[in-house]
RODO-2510 file (C-alpha; in nm, 4 decimals, decimal comma):
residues 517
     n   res          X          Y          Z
     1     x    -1,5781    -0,3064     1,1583
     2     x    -1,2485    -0,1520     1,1707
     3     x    -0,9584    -0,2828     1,4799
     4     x    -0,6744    -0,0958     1,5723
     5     x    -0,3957    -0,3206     1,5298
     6     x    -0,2264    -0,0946     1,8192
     7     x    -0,5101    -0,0676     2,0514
     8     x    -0,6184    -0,4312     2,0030
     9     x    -0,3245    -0,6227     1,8393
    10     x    -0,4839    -0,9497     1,9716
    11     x    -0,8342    -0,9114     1,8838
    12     x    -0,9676    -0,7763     2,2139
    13     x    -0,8297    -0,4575     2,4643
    14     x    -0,8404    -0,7623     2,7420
    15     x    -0,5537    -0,9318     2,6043
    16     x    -0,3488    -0,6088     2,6613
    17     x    -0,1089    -0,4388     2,3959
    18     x     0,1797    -0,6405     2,2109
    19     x     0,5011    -0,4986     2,3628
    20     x     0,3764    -0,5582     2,7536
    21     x     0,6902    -0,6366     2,9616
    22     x     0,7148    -0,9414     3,1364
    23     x     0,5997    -0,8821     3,4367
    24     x     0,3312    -0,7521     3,3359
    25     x     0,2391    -0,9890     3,0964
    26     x     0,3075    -1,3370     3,3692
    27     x    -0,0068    -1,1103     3,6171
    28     x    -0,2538    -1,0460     3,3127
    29     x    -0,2254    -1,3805     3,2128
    30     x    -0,1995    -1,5817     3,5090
    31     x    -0,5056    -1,3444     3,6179
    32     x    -0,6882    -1,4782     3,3119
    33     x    -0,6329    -1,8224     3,3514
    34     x    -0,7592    -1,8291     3,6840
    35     x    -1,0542    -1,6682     3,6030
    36     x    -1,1187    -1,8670     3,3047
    37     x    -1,0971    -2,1990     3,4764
    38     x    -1,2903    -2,0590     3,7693
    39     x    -1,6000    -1,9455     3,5082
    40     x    -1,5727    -2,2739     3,3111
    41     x    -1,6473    -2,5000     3,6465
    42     x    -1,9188    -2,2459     3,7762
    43     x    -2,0854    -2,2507     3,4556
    44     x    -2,0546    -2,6362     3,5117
    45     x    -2,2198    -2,6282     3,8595
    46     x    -2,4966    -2,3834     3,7194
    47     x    -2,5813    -2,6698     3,4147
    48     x    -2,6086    -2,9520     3,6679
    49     x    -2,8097    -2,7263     3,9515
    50     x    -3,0456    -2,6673     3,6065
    51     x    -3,0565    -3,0083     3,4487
    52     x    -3,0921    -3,1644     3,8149
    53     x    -3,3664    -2,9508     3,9123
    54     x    -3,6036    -2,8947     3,6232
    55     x    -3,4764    -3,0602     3,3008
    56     x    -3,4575    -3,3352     3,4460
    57     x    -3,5971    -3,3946     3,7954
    58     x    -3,5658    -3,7484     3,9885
    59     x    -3,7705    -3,8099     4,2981
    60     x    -3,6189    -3,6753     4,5718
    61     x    -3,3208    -3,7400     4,8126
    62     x    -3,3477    -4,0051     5,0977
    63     x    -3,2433    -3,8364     5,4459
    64     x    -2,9235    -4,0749     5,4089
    65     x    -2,8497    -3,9676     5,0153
    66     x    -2,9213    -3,6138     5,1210
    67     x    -2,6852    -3,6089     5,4178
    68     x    -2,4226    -3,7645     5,2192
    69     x    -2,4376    -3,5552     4,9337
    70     x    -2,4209    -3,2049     5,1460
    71     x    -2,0741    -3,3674     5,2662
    72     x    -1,9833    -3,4891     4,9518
    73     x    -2,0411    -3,2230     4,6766
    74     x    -1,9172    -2,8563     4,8536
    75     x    -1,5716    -3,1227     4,9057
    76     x    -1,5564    -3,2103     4,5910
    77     x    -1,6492    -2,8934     4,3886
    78     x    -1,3904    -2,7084     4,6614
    79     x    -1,0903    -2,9394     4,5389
    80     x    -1,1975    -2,9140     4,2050
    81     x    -1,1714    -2,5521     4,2508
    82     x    -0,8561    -2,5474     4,3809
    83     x    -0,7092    -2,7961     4,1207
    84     x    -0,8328    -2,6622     3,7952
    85     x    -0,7602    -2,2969     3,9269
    86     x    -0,4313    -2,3644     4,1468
    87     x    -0,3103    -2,6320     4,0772
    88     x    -0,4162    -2,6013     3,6490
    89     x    -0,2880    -2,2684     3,6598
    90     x     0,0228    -2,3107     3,8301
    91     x     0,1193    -2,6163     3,5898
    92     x     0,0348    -2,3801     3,2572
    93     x     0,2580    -2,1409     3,3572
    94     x     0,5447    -2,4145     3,4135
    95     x     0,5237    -2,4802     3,0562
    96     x     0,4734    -2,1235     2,9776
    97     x     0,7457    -1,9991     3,1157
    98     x     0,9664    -1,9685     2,8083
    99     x     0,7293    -1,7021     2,6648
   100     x     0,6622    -1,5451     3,0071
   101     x     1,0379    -1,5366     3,1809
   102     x     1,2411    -1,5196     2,8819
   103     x     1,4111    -1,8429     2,9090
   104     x     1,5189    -1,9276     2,6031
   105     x     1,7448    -2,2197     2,5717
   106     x     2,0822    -2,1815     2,3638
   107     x     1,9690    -2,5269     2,2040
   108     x     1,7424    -2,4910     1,9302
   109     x     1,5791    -2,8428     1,9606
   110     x     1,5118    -2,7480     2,3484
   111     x     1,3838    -2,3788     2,2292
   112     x     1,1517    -2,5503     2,0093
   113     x     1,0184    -2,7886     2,2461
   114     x     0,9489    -2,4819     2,4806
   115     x     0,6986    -2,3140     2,2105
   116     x     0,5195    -2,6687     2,1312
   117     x     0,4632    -2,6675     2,4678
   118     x     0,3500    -2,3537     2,5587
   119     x     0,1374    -2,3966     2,2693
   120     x    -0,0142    -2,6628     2,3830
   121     x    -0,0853    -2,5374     2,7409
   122     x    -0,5107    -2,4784     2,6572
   123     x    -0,5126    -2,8279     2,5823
   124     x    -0,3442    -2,9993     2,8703
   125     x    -0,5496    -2,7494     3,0323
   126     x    -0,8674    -2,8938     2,8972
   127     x    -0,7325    -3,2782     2,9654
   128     x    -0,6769    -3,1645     3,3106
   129     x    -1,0850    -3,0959     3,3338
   130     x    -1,2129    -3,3990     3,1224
   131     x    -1,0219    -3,5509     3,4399
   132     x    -1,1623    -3,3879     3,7125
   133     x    -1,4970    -3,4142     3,4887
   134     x    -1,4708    -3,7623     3,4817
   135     x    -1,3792    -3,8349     3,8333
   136     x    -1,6469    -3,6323     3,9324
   137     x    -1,8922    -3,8774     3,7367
   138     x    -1,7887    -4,1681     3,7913
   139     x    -1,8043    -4,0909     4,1966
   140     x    -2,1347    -3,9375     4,2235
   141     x    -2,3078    -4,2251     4,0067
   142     x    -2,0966    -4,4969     4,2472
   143     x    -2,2241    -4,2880     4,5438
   144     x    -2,6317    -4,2670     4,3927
   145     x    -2,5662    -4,6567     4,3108
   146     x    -2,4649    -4,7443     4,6413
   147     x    -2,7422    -4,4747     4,8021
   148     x    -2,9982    -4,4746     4,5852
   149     x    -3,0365    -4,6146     4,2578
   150     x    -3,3537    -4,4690     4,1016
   151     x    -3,1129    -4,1112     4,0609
   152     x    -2,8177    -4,2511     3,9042
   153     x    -2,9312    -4,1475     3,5406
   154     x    -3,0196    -3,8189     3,6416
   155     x    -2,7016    -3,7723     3,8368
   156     x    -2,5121    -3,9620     3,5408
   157     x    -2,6819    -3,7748     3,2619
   158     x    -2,6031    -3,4380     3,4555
   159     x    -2,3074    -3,4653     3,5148
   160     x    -2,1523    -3,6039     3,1880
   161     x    -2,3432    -3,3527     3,0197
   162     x    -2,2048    -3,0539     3,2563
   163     x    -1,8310    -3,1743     3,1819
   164     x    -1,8762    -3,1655     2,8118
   165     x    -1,9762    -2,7804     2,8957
   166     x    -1,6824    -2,7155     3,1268
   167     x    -1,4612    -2,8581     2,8972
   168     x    -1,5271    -2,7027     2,5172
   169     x    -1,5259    -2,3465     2,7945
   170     x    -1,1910    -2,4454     2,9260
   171     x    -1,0641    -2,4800     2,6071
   172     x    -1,1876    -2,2167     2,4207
   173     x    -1,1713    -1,9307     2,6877
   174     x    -0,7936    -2,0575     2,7497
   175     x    -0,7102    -2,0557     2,4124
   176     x    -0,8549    -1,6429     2,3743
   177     x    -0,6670    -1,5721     2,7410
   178     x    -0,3415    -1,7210     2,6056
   179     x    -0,3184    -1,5069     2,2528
   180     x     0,0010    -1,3016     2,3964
   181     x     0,1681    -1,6041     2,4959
   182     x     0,0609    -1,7539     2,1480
   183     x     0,2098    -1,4808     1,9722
   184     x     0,5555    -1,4988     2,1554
   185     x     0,5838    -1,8530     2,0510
   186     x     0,5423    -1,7891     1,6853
   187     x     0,6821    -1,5268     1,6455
   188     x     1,0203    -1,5003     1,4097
   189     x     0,8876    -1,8871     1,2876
   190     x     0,6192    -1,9536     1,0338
   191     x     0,4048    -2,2634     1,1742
   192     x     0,4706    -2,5133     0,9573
   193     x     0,1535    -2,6976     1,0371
   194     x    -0,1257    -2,6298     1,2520
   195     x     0,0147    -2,5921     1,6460
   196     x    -0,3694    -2,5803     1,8257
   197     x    -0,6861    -2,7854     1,7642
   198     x    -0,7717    -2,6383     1,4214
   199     x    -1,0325    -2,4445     1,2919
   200     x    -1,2734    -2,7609     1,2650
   201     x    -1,2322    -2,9077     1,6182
   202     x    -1,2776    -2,5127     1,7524
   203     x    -1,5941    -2,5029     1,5092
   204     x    -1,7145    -2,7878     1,6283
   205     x    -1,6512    -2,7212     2,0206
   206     x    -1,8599    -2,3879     1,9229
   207     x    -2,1555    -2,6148     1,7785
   208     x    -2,1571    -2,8435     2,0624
   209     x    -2,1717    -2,5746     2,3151
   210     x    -2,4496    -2,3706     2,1220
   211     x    -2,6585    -2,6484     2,0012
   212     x    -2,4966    -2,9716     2,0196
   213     x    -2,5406    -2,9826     2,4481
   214     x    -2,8859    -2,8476     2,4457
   215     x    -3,0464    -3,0796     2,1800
   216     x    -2,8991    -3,3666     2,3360
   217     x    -3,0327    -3,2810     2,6124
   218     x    -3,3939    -3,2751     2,4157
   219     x    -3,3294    -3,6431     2,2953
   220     x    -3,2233    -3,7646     2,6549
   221     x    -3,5321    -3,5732     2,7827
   222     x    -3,7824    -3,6922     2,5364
   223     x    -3,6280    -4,0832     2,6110
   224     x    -3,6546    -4,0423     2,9874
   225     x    -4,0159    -3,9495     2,9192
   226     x    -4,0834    -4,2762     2,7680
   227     x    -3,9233    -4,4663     3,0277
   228     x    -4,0516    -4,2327     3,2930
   229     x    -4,3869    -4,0998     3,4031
   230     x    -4,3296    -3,7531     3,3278
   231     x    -4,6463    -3,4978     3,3168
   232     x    -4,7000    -3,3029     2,9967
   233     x    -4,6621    -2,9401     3,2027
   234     x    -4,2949    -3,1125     3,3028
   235     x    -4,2024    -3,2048     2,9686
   236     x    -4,2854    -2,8929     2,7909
   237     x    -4,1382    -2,6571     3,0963
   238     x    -3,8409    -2,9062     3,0169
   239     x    -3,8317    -2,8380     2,6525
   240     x    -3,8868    -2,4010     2,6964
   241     x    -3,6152    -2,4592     2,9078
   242     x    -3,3777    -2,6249     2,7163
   243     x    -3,4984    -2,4716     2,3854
   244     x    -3,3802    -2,0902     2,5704
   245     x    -3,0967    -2,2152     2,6583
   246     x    -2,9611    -2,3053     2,3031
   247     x    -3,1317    -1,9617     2,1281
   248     x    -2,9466    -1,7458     2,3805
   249     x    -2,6550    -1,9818     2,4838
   250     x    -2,6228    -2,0297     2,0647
   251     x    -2,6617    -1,6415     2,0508
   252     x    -2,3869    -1,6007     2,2451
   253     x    -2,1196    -1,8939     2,1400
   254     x    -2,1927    -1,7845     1,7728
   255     x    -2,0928    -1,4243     1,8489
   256     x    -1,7359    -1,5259     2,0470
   257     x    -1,7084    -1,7848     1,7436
   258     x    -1,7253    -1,5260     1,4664
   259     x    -1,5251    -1,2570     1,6656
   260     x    -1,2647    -1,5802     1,7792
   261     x    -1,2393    -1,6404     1,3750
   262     x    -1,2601    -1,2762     1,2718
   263     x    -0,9711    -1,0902     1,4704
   264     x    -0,7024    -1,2691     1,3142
   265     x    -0,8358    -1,2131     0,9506
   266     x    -0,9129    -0,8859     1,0548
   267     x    -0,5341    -0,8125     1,1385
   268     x    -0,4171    -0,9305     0,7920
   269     x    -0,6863    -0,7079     0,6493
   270     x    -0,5608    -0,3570     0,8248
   271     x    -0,1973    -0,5398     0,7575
   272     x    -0,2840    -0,5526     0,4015
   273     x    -0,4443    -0,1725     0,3608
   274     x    -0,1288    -0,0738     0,5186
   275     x     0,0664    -0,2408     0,2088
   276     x    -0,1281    -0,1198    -0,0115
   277     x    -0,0763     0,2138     0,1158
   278     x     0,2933     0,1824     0,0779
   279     x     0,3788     0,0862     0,4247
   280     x     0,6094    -0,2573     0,3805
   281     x     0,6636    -0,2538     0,7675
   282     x     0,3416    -0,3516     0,8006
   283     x     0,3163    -0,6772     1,0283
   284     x     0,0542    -0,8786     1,1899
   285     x     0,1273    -1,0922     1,5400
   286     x     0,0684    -1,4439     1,5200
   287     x    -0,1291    -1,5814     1,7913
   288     x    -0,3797    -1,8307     1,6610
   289     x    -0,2254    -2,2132     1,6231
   290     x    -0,4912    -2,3154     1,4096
   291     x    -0,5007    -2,2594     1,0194
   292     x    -0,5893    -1,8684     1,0621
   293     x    -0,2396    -1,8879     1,2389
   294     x    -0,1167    -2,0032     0,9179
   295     x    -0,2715    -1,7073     0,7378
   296     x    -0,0933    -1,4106     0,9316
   297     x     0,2566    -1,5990     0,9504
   298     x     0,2139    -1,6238     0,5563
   299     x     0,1496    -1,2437     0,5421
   300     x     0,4272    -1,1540     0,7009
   301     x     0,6597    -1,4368     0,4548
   302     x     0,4459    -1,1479     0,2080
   303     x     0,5341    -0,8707     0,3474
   304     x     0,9332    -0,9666     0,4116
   305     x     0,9374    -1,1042     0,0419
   306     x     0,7636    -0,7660    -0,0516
   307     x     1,0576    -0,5642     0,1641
   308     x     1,3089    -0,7823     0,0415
   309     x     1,2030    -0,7484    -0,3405
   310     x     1,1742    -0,3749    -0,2894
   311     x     1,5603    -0,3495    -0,1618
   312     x     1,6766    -0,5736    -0,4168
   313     x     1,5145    -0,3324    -0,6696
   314     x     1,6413    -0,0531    -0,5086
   315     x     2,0170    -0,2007    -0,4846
   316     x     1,9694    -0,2927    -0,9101
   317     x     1,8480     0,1120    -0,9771
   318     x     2,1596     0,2900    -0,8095
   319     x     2,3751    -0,0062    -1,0374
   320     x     2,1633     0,0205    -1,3668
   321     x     1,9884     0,3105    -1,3478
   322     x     1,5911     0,3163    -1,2208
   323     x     1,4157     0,2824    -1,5980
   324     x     1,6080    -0,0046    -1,6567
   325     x     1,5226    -0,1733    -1,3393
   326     x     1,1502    -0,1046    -1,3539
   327     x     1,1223    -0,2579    -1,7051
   328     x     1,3436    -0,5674    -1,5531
   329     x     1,1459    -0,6236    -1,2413
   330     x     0,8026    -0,6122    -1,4557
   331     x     0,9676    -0,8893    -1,6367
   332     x     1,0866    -0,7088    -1,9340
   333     x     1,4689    -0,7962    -1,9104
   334     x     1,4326    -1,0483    -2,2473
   335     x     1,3231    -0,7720    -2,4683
   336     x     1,5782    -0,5222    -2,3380
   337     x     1,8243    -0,6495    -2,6158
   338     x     1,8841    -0,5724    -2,9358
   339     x     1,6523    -0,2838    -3,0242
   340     x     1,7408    -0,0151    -3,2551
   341     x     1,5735     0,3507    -3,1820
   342     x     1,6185     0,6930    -3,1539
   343     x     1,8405     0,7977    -2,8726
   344     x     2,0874     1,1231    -2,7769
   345     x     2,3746     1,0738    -2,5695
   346     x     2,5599     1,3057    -2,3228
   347     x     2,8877     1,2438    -2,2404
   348     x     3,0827     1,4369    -1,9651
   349     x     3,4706     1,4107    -1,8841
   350     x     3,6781     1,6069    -1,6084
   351     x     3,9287     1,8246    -1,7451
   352     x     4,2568     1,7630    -1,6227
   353     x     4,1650     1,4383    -1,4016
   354     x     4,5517     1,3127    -1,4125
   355     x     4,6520     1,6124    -1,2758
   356     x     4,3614     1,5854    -1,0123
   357     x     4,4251     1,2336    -0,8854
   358     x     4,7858     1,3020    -0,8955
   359     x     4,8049     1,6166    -0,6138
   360     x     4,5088     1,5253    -0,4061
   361     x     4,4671     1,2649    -0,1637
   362     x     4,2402     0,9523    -0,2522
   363     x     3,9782     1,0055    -0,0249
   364     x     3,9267     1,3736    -0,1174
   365     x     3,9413     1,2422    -0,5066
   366     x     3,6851     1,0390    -0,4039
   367     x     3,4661     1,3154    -0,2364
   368     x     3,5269     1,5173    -0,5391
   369     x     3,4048     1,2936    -0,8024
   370     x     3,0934     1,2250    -0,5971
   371     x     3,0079     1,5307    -0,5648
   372     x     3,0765     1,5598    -0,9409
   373     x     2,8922     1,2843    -1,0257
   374     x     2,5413     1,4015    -0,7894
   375     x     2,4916     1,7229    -1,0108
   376     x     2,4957     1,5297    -1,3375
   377     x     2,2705     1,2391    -1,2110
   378     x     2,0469     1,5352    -1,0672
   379     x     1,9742     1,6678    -1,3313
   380     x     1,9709     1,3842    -1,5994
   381     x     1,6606     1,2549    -1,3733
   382     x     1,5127     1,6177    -1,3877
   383     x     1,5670     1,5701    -1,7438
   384     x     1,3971     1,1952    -1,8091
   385     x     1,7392     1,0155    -1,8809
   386     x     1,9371     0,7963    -1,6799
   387     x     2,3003     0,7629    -1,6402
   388     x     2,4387     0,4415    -1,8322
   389     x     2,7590     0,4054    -1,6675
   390     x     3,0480     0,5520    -1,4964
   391     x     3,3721     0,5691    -1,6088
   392     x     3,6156     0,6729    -1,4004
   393     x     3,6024     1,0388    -1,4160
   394     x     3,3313     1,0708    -1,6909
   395     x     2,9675     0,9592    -1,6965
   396     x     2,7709     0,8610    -1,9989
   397     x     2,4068     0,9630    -2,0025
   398     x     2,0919     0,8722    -2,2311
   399     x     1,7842     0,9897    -2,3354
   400     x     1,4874     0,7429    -2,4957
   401     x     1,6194     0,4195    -2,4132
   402     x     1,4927     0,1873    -2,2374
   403     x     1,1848     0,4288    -2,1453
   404     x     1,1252     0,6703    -2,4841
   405     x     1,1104     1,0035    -2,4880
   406     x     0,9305     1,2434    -2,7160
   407     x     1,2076     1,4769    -2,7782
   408     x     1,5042     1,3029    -2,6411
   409     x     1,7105     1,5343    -2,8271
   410     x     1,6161     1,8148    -2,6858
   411     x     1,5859     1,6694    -2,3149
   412     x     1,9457     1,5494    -2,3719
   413     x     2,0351     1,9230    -2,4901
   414     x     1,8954     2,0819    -2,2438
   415     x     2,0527     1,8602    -1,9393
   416     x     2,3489     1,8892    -2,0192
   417     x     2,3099     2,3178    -2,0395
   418     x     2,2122     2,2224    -1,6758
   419     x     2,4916     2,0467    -1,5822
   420     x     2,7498     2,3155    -1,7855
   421     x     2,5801     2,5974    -1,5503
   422     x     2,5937     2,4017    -1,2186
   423     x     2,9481     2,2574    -1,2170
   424     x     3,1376     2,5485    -1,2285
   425     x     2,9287     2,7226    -0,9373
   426     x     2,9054     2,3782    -0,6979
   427     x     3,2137     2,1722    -0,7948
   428     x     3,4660     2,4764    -0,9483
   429     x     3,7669     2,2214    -0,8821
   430     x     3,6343     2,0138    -1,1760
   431     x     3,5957     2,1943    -1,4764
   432     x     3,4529     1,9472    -1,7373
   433     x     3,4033     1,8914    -2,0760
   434     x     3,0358     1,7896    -2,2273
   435     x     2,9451     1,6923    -2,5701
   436     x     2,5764     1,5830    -2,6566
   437     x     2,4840     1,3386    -3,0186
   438     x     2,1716     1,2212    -3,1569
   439     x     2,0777     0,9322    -3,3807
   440     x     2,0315     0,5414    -3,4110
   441     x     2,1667     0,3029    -3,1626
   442     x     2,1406    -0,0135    -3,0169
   443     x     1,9810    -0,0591    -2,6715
   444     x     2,0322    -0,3769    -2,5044
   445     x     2,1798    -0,5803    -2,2867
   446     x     2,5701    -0,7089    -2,3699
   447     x     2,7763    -0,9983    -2,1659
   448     x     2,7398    -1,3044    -2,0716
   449     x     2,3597    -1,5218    -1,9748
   450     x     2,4568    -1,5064    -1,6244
   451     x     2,6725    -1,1266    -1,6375
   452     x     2,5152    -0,8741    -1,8184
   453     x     2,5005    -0,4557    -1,8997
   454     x     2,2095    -0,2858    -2,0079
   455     x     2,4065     0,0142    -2,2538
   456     x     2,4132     0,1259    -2,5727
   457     x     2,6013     0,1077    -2,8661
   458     x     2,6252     0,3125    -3,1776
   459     x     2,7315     0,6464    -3,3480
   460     x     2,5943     0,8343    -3,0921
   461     x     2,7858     0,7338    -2,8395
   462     x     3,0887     0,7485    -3,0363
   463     x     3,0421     1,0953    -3,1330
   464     x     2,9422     1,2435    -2,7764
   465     x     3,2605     1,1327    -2,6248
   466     x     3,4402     1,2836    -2,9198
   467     x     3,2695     1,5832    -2,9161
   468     x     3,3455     1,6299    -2,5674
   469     x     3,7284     1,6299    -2,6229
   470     x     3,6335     1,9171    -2,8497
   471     x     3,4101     2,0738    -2,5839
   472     x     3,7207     2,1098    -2,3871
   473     x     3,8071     2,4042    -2,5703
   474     x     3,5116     2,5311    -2,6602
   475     x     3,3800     2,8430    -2,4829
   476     x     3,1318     2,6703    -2,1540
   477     x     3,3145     2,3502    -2,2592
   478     x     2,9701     2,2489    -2,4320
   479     x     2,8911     2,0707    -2,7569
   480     x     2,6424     1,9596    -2,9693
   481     x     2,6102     1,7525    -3,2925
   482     x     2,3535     1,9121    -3,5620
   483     x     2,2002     1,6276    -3,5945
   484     x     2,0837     1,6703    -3,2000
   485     x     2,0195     2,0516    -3,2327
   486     x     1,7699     1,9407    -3,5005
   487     x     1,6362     1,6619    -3,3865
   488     x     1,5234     1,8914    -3,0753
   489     x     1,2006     2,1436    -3,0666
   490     x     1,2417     2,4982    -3,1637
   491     x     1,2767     2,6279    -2,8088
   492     x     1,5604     2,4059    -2,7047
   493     x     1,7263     2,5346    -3,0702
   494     x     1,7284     2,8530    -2,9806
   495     x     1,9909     2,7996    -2,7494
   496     x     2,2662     2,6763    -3,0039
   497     x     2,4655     2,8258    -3,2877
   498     x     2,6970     2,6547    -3,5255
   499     x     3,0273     2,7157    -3,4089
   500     x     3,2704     2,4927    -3,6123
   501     x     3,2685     2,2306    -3,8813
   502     x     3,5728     1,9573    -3,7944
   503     x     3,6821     1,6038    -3,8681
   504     x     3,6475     1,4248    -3,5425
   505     x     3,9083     1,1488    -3,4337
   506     x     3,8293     0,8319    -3,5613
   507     x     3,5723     0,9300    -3,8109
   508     x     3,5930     1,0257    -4,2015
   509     x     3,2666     1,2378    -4,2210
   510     x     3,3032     1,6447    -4,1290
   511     x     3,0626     1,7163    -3,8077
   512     x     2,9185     2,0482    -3,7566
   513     x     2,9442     2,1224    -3,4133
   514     x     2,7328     2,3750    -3,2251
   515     x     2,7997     2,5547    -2,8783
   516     x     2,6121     2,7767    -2,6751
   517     x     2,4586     3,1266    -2,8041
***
């Protein structure tokens, strides 16, 4: 089954959307808790009017017992009303009041305190009633020992038995009403360890109130038998009874336990499919203090890594270009070094860049070059190469390395035709000069073990930023080596003609150059 992290970011439409206000938020849940401690203690009265009545019936109340106890319970059950739903209530949301008011304390040891304690409000909550519980035992099973001693295990037995119900309820049902408030208090801090009960003691309140309560009561039924003349129509009426009780009772505790332990795995599920999907905003609330609390604060640590790891990749592409930092992030950065291949180089200088820098102001140089640079990174991507490095006013591109190409040659050819056409018409106040060069180099990184630069080195590059000087004067300011018109397929020769044979600076060996047709 599917949940709407919007519609039902706390596992239930009760609990009311994630970004309530306030206000808002203080009425829904001191609404809640009312009603919650309200059900739990009516539920009580309804187990002991059962247990006291046919489980487990005693001989009946003396005319003194009976008048005593019509004074004595609607008192009692009345101010244990008002103190697990007034006075319990109105205590919780003392200690919630960081999550509900805002007030968040400028000291962090205070601020922390706050969340414990709001965090710990189901609980206190659920001492408050094993209190009242208590009390509430221990005076009816005086007043029966005083009035008349033949009922005080019934009344004992009943009323134990009744807390233990009111109790796990109080806890449990608090627990699901407080989820916003939970939520607020972890949020923007991972629990560190488990802040509620824990999955086990919640499993185990679940078994007690599903099976644990009503089997019990079997035992202390089948032992009161033995001590007690009890008919076999009363003992098996006794025993239907009880035995309904835990099918649907257990019916109904399993379902709000696997719903109680599903929602927050749920979230992190749809959280998940929204990663996976591409979506690295993706976040979960945290509102469960037990282990599955755990769980959703360490998917969004995930998800924050994720978005963090994703930036940092992003920052190292614009700086080294994007092939090399895919190849680095998979964990390829060792073998980057040292490898000789195939590559073509294109190499593209500004004409008359002194001149430039020298009658414009910086900031407009700036502008210039950028927009410079844009068309030849365009369309060295278009192309399948990525630009090595920039230097100053000239950028040095490269074709199959890291990531190879099948005709590098001819991609590096015909980028750099691109770039020749588009620089005149988009940035006409740089005219540059492009030379492209083909052969062996070496791809790797160079520096230091802690400073390093993926590049590469060789002939290639050499030539390309020799045969752009060249280009310079060469009609479109574009040249080639022959070595990269024929490395490249037949269409992208078509293109190129030998224009010149020269001696380029620095080398001894003549170089055929070729320029546009």
């Amino acid at each position: 089954m599917s949940v709407d992290p919007a519609r039902r970011p706390f596992g239930s439409r009760l609990l009311g959307p994630a970004g309530e206000d306030r206000v808002a938020l203080r009425t829904r849940v001191q609404l809640l808790l009312t009603v919650t401690l309200v059900v739990a203690n009516l539920i009580g009265a309804v187990v002991v009017a059962v247990l006291s009545t046919v489980v487990i019936p005693g001989p009946g109340l003396e005319d003194r017992t009976a008048v005593v106890m019509a004074i004595a319970v609607p008192v009692y059950v009345v101010g244990a009303l008002i103190a697990g739903g007034v006075w319990g209530t109105r205590w919780a949301l003392r200690d919630l009041r960081w999550a509900l008011d805002g007030a968040e304390d400028d000291d962090p040891a205070n601020d922390e305190e706050a969340r414990r304690s709001a965090l710990r409000v189901p609980l206190n909550l659920t001492v408050m009633q094993v209190f009242l519980w208590g009390l509430a035992t221990v005076v009816f099973t005086g007043l029966f020992w005083a009035l008349q001693p033949a009922q005080v295990p019934t009344v004992g037995f009943t009323v134990s038995f009744a807390g233990i119900v009111v109790c796990a309820n109080a806890y449990l049902l608090s627990e699901f009403a407080l989820r916003p408030v939970s939520a607020r208090a972890l949020s923007g801090s991972a629990p560190a360890r488990v802040a509620g009960a824990g999955v086990l003691v919640r499993t185990l309140l679940f078994w007690a109130l599903g099976a644990g309560v009503p089997v019990a009561g079997v035992v202390v039924v089948a032992i009161f038998a033995l001590v007690r003349d009890y008919s076999t129509t009363q003992l098996a009426v006794t025993v239907i009874v009880l035995g309904t009780i835990a099918l649907v009772i257990g019916l109904v505790v399993m379902v709000f336990s696997a719903r109680n332990t599903v929602a927050p795995i749920q979230s992190v599920r749809v959280g998940m499919d929204r990663v996976q999907r591409g979506d690295l905003a993706a976040e979960v609330p945290v509102y469960d203090g037990t282990e599955l609390g755990m769980l959703q604060a360490g998917f969004n640590r995930m998800v924050a890594g994720l978005r963090e790891r994703e930036r940092i990749r992003e920052l190292f592409g614009r700086h080294v270009g994007q092939e090399v930092a895919d190849v680095a992030v998979a964990g390829g950065a060792d073998r980057l070094g040292g490898e000789v291949r195939p590559v073509a180089v294109v190499f593209v200088d500004i004409v008359g860049s002194t001149t430039l820098a020298a009658t414009r102001p910086p900031t407009e140089v700036v502008e210039l070059l950028n927009r410079f640079f844009a068309v030849i990174v365009d369309e060295v991507d278009k192309h399948g190469g990525f630009v090595n490095k920039f230097i100053g006013d000239a950028a040095l591109a490269v074709f199959g390395a890291p990531a190879e190409l099948p005709d590098a040659a001819g991609s590096a050819l015909a980028a750099a035709r691109a770039v020749a056409a588009r620089l005149p018409a988009e940035v006409p106040e740089c005219p540059a000069g492009i030379g492209v060069a083909a052969g062996q180099a070496v791809a790797g990184n160079i520096g230091a073990a802690h400073r390093f630069e993926y590049t590469v080195i060789g002939d290639p590059v050499n030539e390309a930023a020799r045969l752009t000087e060249l280009a310079k004067s060469v009609p479109g300011n574009l040249a080639a080596s022959a070595e990269a018109v024929r490395a490249a397929d037949a269409d992208e020769q078509a293109h190129w003609a030998a224009h010149t044979t020269v001696t380029l600076r620095g080398r001894t060996a003549e170089t055929t150059v070729h320029a546009l047709r």
